[in-house]
C-alpha positions as CSV (number, residue, x, y, z in Angstrom):
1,X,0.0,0.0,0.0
2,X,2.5,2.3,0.8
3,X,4.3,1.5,-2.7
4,X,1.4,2.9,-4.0
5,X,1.2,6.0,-2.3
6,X,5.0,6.4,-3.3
7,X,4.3,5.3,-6.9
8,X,1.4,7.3,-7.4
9,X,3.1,10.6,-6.0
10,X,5.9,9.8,-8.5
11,X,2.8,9.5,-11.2
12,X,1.2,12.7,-10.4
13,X,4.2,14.7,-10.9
14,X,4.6,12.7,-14.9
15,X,7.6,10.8,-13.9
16,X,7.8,8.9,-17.0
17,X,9.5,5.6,-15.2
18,X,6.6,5.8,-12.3
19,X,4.1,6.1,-15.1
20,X,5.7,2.8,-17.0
21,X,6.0,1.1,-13.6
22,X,2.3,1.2,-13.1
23,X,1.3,0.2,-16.2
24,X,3.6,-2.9,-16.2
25,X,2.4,-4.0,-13.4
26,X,-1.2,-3.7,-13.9
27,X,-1.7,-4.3,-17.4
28,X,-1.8,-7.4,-18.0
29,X,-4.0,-8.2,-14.9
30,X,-6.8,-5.8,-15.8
31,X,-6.9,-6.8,-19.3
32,X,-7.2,-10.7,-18.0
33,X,-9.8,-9.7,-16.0
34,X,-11.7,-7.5,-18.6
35,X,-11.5,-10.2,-20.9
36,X,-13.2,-12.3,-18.4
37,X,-16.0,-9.7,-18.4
38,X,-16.2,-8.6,-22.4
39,X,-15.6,-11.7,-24.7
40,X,-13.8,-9.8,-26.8
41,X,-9.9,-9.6,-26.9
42,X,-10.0,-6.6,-28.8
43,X,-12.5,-4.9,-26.5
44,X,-10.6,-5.8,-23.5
45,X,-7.5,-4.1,-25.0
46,X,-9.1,-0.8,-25.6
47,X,-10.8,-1.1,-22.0
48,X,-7.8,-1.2,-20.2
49,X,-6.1,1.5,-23.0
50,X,-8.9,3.8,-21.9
51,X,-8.3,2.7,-17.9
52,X,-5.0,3.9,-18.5
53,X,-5.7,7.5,-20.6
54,X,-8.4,8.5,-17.6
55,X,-5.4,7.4,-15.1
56,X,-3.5,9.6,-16.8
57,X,-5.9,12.2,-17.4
58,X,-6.7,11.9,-13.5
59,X,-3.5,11.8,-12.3
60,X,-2.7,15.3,-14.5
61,X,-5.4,17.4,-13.0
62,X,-4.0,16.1,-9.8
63,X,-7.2,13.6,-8.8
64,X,-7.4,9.9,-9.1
65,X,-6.6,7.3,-6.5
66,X,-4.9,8.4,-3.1
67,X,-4.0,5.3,-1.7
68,X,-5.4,2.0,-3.3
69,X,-4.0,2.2,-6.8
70,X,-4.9,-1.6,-7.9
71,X,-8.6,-0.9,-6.5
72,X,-8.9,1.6,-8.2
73,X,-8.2,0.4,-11.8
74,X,-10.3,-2.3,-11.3
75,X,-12.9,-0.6,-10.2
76,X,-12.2,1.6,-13.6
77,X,-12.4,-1.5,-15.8
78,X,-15.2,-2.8,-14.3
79,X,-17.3,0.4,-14.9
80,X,-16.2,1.0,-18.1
81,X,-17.0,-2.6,-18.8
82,X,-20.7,-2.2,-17.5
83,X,-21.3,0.4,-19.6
84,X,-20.1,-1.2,-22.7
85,X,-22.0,-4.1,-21.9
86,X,-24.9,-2.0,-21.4
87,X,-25.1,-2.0,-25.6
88,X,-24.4,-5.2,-26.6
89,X,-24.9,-7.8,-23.3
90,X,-21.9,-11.0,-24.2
91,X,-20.8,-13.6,-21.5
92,X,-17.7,-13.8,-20.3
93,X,-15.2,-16.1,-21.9
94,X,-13.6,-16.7,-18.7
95,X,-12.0,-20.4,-20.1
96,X,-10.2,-18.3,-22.9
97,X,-8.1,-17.0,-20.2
98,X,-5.3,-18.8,-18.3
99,X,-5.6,-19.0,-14.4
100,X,-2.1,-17.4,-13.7
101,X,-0.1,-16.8,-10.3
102,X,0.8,-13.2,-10.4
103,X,4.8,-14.8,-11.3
104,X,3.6,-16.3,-14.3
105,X,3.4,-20.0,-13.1
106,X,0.0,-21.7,-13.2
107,X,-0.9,-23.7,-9.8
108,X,-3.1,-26.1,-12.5
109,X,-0.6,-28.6,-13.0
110,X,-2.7,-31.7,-13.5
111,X,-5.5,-32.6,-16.0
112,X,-7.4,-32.9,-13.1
113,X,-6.8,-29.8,-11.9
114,X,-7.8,-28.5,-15.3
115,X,-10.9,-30.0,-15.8
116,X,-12.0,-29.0,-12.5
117,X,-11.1,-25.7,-13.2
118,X,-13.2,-26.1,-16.7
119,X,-16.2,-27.4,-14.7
120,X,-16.3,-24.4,-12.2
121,X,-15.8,-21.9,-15.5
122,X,-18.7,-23.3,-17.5
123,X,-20.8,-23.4,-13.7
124,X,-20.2,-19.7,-13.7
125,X,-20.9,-19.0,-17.1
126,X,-24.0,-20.8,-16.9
127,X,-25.4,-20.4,-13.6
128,X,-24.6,-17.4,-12.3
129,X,-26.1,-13.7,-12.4
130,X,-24.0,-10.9,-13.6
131,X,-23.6,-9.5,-10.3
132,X,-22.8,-13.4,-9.0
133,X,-19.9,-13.6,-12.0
134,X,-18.0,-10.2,-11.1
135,X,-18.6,-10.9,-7.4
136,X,-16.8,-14.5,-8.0
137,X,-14.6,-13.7,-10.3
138,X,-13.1,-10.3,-8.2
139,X,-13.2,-12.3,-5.1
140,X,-11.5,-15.9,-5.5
141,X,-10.2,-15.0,-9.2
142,X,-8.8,-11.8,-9.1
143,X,-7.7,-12.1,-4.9
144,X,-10.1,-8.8,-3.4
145,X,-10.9,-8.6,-0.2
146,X,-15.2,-7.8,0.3
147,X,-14.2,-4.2,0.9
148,X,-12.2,-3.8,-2.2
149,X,-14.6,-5.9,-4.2
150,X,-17.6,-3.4,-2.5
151,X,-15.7,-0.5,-3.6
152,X,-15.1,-1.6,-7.2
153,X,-18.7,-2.6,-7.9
154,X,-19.8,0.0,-6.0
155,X,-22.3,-1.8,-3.5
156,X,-22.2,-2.5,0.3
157,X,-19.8,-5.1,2.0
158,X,-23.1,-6.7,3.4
159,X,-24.7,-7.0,-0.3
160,X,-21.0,-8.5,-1.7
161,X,-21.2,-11.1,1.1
162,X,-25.2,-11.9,0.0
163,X,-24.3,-11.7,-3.8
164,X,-21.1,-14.2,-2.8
165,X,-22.9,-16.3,-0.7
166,X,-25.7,-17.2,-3.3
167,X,-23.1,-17.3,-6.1
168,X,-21.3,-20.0,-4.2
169,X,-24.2,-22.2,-3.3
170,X,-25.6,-21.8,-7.3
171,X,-22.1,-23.1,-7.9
172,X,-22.0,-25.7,-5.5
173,X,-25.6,-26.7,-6.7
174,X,-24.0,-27.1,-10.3
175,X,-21.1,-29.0,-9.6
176,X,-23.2,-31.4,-7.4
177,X,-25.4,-32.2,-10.3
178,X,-22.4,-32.4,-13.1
179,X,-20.5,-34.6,-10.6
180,X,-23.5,-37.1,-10.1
């Protein structure tokens, strides 16, 4: 956290090597994630170009994110997503994108592992509500905590928890039934 606050002071001033820094490190984790919520590679690159220009543009009128940096983009993403959506309503091709550690490595060794990982994808895809998916996927895809994930969607930490909690059992309820 307190990377960021150094980080985005560094930003605010249009330190070129600050401004780099940011976006290699959150690049290819928002456009993962938009991709998740778009379907369309192409889409999800010119989200997260446009994340980046109002970070910029924020940043140069000296607004934008104080202290959670990572938060905040993903908050941006998300929006900007939702109101894309809004005109042409797709599903998320979450299964088009590889469940990475933030090193690079994948922890979904096994074909197990993978087809597992396959099941719970389609489950989400299928089952789930809109609100469910980002909920799921934020939470135990992308690693936010119910605060964060509150903040980015822009609901209450109680409603996260209900929107999780019903998300998880639709899940569960899905992978009983493909599993029997």
């Amino acid at each position: 956290m307190e990377a960021d606050i150094t980080l985005l002071d560094a930003a605010r001033i249009m330190n070129q090597d600050a401004l780099i820094k940011i976006f290699d490190l959150y690049s290819s984790p928002l456009y993962n994630y938009a991709l998740r919520l778009c379907n369309d590679p192409l889409e999800a690159d010119q989200v997260v170009g446009d994340v980046f220009a109002k970070l910029l543009e924020q940043l140069s009128a000296g607004n934008g994110p104080s202290t959670n940096l990572r938060s905040y983009l993903y908050e941006m993403t998300y929006h900007l997503i939702v109101d894309r959506s809004r005109y042409s309503r797709r599903e998320a091709p979450l299964e088009a994108v590889d469940f990475l550690r933030q090193d690079g490595s994948s922890p979904l060794m096994g074909l197990e592992d993978r087809m597992l990982f396959e099941a719970v994808i389609l489950a989400i895809k299928n089952h789930l509500t809109e609100d469910q998916r980002h909920v799921i996927i934020l939470r135990f895809l992308e690693g936010f905590s119910l605060r964060e994930t509150a903040e980015i969607i822009g609901k209450e930490v109680y409603n996260i928890k209900v929107i999780q909690n019903r998300g998880v059992a639709k899940l569960r309820k899905a992978l009983a039934y493909k599993v029997a």
